[in-house]
DRENDRENRO-664662 format. One record per residue (C-alpha): residue in one letter; residue number from 0; x, y, z. Coordinates in pm, 1 decimal. Example, Ala and Ser with C-alpha at 12.3 -4.5 7.8 and 13.67 -1.06 7.14 Angstrom:
BEGIN
@residuo a; num 0; east 1230.0; north -450.0; up 780.0
@residuo s; num 1; east 1367.0; north -106.0; up 714.0
***
This chain:
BEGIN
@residuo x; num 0; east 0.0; north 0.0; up 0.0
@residuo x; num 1; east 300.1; north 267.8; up 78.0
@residuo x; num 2; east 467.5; north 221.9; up -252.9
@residuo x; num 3; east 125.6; north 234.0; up -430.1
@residuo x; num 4; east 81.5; north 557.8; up -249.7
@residuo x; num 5; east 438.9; north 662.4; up -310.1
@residuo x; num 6; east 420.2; north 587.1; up -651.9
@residuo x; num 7; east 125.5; north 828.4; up -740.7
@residuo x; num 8; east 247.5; north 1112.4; up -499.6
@residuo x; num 9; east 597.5; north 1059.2; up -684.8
@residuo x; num 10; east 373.8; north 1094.7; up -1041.5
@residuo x; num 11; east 239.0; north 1391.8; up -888.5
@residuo x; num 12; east 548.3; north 1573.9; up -778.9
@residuo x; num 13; east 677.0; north 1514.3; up -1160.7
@residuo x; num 14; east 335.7; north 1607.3; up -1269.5
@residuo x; num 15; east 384.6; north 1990.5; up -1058.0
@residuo x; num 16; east 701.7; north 2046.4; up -1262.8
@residuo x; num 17; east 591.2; north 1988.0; up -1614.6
@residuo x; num 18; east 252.0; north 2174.7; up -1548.5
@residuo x; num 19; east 401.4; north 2496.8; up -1573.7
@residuo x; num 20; east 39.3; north 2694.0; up -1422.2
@residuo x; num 21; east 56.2; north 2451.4; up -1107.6
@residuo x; num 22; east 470.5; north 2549.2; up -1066.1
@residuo x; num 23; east 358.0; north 2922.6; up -1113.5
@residuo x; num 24; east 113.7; north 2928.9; up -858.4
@residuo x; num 25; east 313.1; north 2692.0; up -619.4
@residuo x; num 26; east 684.2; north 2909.8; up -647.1
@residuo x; num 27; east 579.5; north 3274.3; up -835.4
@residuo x; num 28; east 265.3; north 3354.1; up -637.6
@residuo x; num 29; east 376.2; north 3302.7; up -296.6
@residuo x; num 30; east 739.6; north 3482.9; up -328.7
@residuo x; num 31; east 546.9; north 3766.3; up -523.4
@residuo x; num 32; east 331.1; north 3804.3; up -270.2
@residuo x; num 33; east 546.3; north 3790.1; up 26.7
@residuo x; num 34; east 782.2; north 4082.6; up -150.2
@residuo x; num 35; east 466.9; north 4289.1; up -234.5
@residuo x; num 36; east 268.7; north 4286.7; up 105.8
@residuo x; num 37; east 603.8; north 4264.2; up 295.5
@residuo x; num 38; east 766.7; north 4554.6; up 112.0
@residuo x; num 39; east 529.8; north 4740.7; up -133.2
@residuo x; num 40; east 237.2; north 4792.2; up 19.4
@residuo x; num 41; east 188.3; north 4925.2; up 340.4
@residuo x; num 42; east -114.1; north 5057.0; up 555.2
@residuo x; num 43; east 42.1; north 5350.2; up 711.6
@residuo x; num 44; east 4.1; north 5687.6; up 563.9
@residuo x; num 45; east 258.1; north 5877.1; up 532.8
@residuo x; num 46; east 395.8; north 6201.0; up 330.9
@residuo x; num 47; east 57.7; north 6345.5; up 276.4
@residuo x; num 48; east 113.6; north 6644.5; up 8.4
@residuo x; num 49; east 69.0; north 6957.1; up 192.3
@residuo x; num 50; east 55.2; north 7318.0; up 72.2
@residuo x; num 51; east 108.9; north 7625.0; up 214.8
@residuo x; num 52; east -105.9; north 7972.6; up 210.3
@residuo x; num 53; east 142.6; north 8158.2; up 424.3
@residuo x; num 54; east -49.1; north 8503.8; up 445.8
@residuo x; num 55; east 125.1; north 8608.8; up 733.9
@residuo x; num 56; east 513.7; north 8531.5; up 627.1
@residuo x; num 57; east 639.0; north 8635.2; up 1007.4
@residuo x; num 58; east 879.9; north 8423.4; up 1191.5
@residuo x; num 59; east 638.5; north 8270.3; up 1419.5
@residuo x; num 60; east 449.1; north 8110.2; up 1049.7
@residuo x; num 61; east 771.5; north 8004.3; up 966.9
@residuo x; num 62; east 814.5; north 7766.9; up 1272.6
@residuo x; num 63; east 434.2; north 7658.5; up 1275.7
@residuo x; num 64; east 526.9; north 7558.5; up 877.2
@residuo x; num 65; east 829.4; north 7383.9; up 1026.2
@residuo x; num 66; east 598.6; north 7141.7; up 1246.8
@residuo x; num 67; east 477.1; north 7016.2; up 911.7
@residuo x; num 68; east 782.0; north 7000.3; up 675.5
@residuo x; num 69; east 1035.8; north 6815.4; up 947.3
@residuo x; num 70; east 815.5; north 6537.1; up 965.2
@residuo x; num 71; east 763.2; north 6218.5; up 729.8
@residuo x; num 72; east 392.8; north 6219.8; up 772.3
@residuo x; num 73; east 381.2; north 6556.4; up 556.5
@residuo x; num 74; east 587.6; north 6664.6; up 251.0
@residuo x; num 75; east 527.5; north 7052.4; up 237.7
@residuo x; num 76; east 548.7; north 7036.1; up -200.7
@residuo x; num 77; east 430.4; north 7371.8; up -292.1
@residuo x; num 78; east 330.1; north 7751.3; up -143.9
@residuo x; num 79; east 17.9; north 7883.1; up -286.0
@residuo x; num 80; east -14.8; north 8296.4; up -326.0
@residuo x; num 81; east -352.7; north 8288.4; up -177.3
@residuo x; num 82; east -621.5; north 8073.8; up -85.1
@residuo x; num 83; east -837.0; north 8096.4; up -416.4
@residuo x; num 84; east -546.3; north 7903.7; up -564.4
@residuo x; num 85; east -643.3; north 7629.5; up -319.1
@residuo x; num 86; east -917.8; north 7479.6; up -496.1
@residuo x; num 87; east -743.0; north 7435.9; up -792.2
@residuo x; num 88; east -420.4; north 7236.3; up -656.9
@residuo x; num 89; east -701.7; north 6975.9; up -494.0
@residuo x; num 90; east -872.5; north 6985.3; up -797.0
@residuo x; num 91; east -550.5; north 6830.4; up -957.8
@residuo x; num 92; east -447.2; north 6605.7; up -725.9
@residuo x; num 93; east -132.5; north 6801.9; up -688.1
@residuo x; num 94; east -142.5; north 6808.9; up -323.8
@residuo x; num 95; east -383.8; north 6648.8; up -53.0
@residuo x; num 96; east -471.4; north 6926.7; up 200.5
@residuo x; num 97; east -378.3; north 7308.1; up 178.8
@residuo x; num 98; east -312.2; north 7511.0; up 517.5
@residuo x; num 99; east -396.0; north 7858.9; up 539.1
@residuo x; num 100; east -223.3; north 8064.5; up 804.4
@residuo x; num 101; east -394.3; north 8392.1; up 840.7
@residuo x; num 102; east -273.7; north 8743.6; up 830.4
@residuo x; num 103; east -233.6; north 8807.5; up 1153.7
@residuo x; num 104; east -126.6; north 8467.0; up 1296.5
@residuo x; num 105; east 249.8; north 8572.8; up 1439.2
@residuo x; num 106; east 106.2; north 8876.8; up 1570.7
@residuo x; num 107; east -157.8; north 8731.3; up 1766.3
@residuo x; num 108; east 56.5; north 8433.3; up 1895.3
@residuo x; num 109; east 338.5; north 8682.3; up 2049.3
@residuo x; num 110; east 50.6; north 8865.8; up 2216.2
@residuo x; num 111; east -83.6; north 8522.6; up 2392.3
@residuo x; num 112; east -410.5; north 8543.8; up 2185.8
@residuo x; num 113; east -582.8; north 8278.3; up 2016.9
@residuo x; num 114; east -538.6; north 8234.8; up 1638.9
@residuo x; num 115; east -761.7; north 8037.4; up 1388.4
@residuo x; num 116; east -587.6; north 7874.4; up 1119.4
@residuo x; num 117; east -763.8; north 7650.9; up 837.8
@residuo x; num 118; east -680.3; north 7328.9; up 700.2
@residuo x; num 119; east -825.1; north 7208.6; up 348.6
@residuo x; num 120; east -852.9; north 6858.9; up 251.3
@residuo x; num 121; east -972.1; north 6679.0; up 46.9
@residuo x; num 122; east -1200.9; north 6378.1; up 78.4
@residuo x; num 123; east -1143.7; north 6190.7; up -258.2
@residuo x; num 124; east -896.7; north 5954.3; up -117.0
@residuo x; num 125; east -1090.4; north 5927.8; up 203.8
@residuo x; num 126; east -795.6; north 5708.2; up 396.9
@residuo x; num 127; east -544.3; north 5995.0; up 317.6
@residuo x; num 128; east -785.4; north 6266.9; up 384.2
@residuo x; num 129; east -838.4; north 6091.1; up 748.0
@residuo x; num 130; east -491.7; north 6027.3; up 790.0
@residuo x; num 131; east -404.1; north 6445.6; up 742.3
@residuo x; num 132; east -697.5; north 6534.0; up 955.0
@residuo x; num 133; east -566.4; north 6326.2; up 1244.8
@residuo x; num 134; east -217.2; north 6420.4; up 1186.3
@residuo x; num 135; east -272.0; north 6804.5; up 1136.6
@residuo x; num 136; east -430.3; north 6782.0; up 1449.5
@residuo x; num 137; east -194.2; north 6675.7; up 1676.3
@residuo x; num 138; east 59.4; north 6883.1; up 1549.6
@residuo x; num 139; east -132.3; north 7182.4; up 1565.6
@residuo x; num 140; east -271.7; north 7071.9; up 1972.9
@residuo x; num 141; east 131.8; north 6965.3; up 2007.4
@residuo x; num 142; east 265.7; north 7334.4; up 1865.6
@residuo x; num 143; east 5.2; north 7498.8; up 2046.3
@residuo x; num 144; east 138.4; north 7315.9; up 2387.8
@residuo x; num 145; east 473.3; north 7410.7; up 2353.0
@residuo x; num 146; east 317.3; north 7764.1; up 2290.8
@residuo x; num 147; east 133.7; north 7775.6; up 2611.1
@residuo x; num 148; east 449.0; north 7635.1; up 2807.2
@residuo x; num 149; east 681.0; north 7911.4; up 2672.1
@residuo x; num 150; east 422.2; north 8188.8; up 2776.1
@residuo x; num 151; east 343.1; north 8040.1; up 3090.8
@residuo x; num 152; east 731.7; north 8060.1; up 3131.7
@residuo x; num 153; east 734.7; north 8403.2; up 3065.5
@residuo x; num 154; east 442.0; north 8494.2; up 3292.7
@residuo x; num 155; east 642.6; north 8275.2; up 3630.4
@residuo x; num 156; east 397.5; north 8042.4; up 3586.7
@residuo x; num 157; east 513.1; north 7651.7; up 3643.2
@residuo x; num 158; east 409.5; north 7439.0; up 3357.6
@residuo x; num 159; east 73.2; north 7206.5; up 3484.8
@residuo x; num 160; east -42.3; north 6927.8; up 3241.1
@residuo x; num 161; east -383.1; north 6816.1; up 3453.3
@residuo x; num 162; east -305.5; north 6463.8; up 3256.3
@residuo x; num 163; east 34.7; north 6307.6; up 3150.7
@residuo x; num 164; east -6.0; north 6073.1; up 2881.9
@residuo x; num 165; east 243.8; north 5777.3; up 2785.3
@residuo x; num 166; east 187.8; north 5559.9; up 2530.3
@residuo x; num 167; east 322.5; north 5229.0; up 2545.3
@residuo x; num 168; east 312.7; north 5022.5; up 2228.4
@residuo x; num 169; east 309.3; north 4611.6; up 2278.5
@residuo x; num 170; east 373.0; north 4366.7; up 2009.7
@residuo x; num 171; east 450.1; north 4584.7; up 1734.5
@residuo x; num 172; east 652.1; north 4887.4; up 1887.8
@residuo x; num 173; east 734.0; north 5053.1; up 1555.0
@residuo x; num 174; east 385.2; north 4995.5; up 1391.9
@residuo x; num 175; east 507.7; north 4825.3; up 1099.5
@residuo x; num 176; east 194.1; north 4738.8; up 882.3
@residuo x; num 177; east 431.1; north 4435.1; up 761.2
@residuo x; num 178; east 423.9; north 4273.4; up 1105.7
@residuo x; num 179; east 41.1; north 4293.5; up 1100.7
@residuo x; num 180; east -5.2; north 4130.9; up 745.7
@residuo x; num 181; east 300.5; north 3887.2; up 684.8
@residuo x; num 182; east 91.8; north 3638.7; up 932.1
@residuo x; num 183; east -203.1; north 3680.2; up 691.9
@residuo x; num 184; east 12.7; north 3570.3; up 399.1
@residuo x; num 185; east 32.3; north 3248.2; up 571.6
@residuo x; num 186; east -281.8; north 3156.0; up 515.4
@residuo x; num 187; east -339.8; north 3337.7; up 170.7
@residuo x; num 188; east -49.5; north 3135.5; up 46.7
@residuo x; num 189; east -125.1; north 2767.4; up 189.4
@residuo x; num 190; east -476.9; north 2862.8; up 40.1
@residuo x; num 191; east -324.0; north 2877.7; up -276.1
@residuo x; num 192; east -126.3; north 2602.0; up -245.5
@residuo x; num 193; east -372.4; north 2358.0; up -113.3
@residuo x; num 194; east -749.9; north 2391.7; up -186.1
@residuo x; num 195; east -645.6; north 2536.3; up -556.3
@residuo x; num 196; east -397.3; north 2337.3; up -665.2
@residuo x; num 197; east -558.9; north 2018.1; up -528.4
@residuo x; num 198; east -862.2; north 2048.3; up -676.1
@residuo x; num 199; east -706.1; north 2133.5; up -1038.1
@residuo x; num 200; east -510.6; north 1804.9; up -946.4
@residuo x; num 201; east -783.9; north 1618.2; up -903.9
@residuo x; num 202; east -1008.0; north 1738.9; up -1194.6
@residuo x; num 203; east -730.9; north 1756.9; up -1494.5
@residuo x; num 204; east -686.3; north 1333.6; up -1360.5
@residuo x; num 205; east -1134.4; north 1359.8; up -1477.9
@residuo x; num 206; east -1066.6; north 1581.6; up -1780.3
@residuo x; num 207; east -785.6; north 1329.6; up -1906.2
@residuo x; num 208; east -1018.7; north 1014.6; up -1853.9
@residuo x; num 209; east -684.7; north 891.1; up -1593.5
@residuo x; num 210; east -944.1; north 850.2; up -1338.2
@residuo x; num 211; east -1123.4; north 551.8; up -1493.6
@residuo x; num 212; east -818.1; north 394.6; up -1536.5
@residuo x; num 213; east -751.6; north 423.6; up -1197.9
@residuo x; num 214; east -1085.6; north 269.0; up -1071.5
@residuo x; num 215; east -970.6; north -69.6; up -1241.9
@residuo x; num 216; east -674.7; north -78.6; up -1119.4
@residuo x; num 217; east -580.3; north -238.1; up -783.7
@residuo x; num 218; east -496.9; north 93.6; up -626.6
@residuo x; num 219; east -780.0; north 191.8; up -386.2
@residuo x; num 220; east -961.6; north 515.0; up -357.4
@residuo x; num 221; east -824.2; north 597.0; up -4.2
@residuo x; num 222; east -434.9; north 525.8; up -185.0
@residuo x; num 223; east -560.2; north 712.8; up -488.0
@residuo x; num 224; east -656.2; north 1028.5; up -273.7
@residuo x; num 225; east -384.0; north 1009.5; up -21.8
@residuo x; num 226; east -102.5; north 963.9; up -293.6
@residuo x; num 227; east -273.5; north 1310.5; up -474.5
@residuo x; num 228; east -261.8; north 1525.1; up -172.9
@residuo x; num 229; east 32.5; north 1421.5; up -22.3
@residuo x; num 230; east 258.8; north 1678.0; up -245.9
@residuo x; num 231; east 41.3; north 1915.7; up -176.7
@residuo x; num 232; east 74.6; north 1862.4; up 174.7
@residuo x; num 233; east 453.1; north 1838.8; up 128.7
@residuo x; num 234; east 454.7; north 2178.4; up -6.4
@residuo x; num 235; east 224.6; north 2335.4; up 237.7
@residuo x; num 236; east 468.5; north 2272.4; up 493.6
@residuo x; num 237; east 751.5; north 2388.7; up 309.2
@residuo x; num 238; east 565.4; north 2737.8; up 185.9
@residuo x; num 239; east 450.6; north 2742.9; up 547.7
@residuo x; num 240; east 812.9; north 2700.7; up 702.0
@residuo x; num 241; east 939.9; north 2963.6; up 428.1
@residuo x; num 242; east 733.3; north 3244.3; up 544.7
@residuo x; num 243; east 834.3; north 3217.4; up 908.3
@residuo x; num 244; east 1184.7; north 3209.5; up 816.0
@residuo x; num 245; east 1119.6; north 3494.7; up 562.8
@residuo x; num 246; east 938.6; north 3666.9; up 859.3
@residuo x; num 247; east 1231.0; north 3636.8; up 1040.4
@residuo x; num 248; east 1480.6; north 3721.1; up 843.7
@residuo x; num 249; east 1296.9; north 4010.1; up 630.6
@residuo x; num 250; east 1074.3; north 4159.6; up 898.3
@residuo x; num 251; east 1218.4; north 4084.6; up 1217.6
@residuo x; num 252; east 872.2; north 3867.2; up 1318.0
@residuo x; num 253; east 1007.2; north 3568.3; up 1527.1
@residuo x; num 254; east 829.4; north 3313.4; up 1718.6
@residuo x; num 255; east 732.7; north 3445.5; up 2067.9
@residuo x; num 256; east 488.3; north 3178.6; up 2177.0
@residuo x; num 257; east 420.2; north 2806.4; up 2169.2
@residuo x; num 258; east 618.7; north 2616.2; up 1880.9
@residuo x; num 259; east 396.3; north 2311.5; up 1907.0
@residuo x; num 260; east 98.0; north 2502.4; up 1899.4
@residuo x; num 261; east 212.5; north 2656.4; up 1583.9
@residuo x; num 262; east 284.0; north 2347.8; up 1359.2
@residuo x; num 263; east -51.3; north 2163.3; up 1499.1
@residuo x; num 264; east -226.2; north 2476.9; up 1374.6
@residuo x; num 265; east -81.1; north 2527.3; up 1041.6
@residuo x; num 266; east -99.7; north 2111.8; up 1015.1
@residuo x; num 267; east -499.6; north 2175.6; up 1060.9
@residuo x; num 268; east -535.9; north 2391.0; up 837.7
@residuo x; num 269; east -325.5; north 2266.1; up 528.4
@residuo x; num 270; east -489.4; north 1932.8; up 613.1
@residuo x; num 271; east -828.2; north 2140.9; up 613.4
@residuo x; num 272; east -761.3; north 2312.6; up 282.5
@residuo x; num 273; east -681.5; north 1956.9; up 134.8
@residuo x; num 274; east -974.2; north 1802.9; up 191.7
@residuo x; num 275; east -1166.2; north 2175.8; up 85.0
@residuo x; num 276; east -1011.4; north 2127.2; up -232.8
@residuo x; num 277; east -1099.7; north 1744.8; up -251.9
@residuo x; num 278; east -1450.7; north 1897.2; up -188.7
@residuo x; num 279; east -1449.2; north 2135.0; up -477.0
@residuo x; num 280; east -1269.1; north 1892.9; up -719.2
@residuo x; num 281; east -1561.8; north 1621.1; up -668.1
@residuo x; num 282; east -1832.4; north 1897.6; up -778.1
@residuo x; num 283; east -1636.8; north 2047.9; up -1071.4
@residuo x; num 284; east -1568.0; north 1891.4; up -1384.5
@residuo x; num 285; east -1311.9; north 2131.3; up -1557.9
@residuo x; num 286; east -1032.7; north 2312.4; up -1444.9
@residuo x; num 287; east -1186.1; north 2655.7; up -1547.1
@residuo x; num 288; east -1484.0; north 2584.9; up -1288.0
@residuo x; num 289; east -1243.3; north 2408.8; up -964.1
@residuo x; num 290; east -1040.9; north 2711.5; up -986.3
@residuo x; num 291; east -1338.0; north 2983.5; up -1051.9
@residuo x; num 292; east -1501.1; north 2755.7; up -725.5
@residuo x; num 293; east -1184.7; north 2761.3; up -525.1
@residuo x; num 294; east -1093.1; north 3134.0; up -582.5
@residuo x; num 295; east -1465.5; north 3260.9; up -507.1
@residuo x; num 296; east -1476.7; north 2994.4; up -199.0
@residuo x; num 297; east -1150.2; north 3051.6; up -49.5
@residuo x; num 298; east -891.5; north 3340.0; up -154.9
@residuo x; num 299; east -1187.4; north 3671.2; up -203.5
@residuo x; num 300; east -1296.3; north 3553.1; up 167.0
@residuo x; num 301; east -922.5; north 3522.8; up 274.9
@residuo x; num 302; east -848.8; north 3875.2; up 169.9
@residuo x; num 303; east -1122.9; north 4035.5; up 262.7
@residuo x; num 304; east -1297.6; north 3824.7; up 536.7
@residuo x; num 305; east -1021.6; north 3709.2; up 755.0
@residuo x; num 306; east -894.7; north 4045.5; up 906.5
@residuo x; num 307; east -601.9; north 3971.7; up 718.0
@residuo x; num 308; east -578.7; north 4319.0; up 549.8
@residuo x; num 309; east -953.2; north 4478.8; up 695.2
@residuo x; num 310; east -1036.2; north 4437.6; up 1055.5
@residuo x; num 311; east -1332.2; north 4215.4; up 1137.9
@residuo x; num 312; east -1495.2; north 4513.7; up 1367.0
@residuo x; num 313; east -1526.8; north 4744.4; up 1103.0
@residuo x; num 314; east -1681.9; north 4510.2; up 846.9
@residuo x; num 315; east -2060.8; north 4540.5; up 891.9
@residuo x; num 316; east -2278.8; north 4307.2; up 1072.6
@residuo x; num 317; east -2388.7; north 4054.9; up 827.7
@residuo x; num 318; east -2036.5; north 4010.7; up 709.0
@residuo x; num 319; east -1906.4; north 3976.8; up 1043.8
@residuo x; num 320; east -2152.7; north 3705.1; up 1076.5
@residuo x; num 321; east -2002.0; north 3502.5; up 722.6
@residuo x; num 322; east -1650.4; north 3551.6; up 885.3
@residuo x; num 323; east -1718.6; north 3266.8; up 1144.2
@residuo x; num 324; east -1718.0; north 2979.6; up 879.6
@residuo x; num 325; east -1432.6; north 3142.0; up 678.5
@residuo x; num 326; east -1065.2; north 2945.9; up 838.4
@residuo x; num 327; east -816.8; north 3190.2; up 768.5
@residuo x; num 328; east -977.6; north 3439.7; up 1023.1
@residuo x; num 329; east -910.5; north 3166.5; up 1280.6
@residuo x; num 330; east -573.7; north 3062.7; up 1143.0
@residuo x; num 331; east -444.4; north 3468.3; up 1145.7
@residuo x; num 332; east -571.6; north 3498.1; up 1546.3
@residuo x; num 333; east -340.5; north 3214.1; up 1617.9
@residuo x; num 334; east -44.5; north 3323.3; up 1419.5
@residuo x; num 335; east -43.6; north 3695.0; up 1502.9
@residuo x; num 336; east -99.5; north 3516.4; up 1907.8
@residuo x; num 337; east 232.2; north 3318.4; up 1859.5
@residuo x; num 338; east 422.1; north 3523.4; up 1655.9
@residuo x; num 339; east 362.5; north 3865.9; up 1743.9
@residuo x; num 340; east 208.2; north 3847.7; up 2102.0
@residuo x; num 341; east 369.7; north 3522.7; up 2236.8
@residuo x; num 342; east 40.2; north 3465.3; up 2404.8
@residuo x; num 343; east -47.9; north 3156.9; up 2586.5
@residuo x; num 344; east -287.2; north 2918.5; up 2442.2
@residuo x; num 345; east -607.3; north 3037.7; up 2668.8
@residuo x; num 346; east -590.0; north 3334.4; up 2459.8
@residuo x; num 347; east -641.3; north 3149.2; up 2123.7
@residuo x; num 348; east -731.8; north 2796.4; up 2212.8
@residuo x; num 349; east -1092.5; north 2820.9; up 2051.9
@residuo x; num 350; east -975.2; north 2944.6; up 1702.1
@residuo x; num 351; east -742.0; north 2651.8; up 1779.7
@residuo x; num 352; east -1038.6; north 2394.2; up 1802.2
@residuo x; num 353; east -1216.9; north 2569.3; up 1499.6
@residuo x; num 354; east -913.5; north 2474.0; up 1262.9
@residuo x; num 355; east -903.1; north 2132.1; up 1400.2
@residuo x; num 356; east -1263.8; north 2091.7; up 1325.3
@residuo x; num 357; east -1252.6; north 2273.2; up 987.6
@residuo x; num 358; east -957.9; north 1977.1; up 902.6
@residuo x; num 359; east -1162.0; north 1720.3; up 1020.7
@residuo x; num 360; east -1531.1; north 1823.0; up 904.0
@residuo x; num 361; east -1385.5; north 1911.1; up 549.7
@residuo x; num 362; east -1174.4; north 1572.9; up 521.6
@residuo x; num 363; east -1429.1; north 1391.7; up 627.4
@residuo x; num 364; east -1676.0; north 1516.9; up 320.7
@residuo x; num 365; east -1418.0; north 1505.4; up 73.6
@residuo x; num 366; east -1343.1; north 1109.5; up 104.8
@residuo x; num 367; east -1663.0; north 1046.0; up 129.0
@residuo x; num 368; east -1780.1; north 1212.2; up -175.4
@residuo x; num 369; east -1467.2; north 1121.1; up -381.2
@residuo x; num 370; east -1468.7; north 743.2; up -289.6
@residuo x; num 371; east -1840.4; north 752.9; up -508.6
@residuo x; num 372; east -1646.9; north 836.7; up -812.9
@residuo x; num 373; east -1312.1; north 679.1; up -728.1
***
């Protein structure tokens, strides 16, 4: 029975390397994803395009400027004459938000009065127009501070701040977006690699008319599907094992909690995406319909379902209901738990049942469907 098995999982290995589409989306998609969440894309905003309506042109407008421009959240890229020019640069796209320091803004700051100053944005790209409003914000409450302090100082009045605030920042102290989605990638690749390129496995073996040929033959079903998923498998581990050492080595993520917990959890789930694809190749009977099935069933909810790049809370309520049967939202609590938080297993241990029951409720259906047409 072993070298039955052996012999179709070795068939299948040689079969990976001919098929050219099954190598790409094994080797290409995986490293080309790693390098483009890891290093490409990133969720923080940063140099927002800022100009400048400097009607004032004192001293004191130069150093409020200064708050903006020695910063990496705000590249200061053009001065505008007046403020009727503003409309037009936003119109453009030339810059994202225009500030408009009034006439009398240095004036009014030397004599301890309050000055209004007005911030244009605009609300096209709504994630960088709330990224400047947040920023210019606390630069303006943060100039205005050191303000106050220098005229209290002046005045023989000792500095009072009713509340002193100090953030501490756990887990990811530099808030690197690449620490919170190199975890995801985890499970978008090992979907990949499993549930799709199973279940085009299974259903080029029904396309080419191989399958009959194996049901006469004195291989059994259970051989028949074990031999087929075993590279799979194989590879699962090895993509799997990749990315952590990638993690490491790129992006500085290392593993801070349970090592055991880890490898049962990633075994669960390439098992479960095995026997999803098993599930999808019994149903389809070209490769054009197991992948549009696979893609639609498993990598859209992975993106976009799983937290991996939008956070569950801010999804609405309906969708935040479909995320409990999707695996990769269960998967991505356990990683970022070990890897990032190097939590103990009370904090994750029932997305840890809900892979080992998504491996065994999906494995379960698969073999049982399959061995009807095996």
């Amino acid at each position: 029975m072993i070298n039955r098995i052996l012999a179709i999982a070795q068939k299948e290995f040689y079969q990976i390397w001919r098929d050219k589409r099954s190598l790409g989306l094994l080797a290409f998609v995986p490293t080309f994803t790693l390098l483009l969440f890891g290093f490409a894309l990133s969720l923080d905003t940063k140099h927002i395009k800022l100009a400048i309506v400097d009607d004032d042109r004192s001293d004191e407008a130069q150093k409020f400027i200064r708050t903006f421009s020695h910063t990496e959240y705000f590249d200061v890229v053009m001065t505008l004459r007046s403020g009727d020019e503003a409309r037009g640069v936003l119109d453009n796209g030339d810059v994202n938000a225009v500030m408009v320091i009034p006439a009398d803004f240095g004036k009014r700051i030397l004599a301890s009065e309050g000055v209004s100053v007005q911030a244009l944005i605009g609300g096209d790209n709504s994630n960088a127009a709330t990224a400047a409003v947040s920023y210019i914000a606390l630069f303006v409450q943060d100039y205005g501070s050191k303000i106050r302090v220098a005229t209290m100082a002046r005045m023989g009045v000792a500095a009072y701040t009713p509340v002193d605030y100090r953030p501490r920042i756990w887990f990811n102290p530099e808030l690197k977006s690449s620490k919170y989605l190199v975890p995801g990638l985890m499970g978008y690749v090992l979907v990949i690699s499993t549930v799709i390129s199973t279940a085009l496995s299974l259903v080029r073996e029904k396309e080419k008319g191989t399958i009959e040929q194996m049901m006469v033959s004195p291989v059994s079903s259970g051989e028949f599907i074990i031999g087929k998923t075993l590279p799979y498998f194989v590879v699962g581990v090895i993509l799997a094992t990749a990315i952590i050492v990638a993690g490491w080595a790129l992006f500085g993520i290392g593993v801070k909690g349970s090592i055991v917990m880890l490898v049962l959890s990633l075994f669960f789930f390439i098992v479960g995406g095995l026997g999803l694809g098993l599930m999808i190749s019994s149903v389809a009977n070209t490769q054009e319909t197991a992948f549009f099935i696979a893609t639609f069933a498993t990598v859209l909810p992975t993106q976009l379902l799983s937290g991996f790049i939008f956070p569950i809370e801010n999804l609405p309520l309906a969708l935040q209901a479909v995320t409990t049967i999707v695996p990769a939202k269960y998967l991505l609590i356990v990683l970022r738990s070990i890897l990032l938080k190097g939590a103990p297993v009370s904090a994750y241990w029932t997305s840890f049942v809900a892979l080992a029951i998504f491996a065994v409720l999906t494995l379960t259906i698969a073999i049982r469907r399959l061995k009807k047409t095996v």
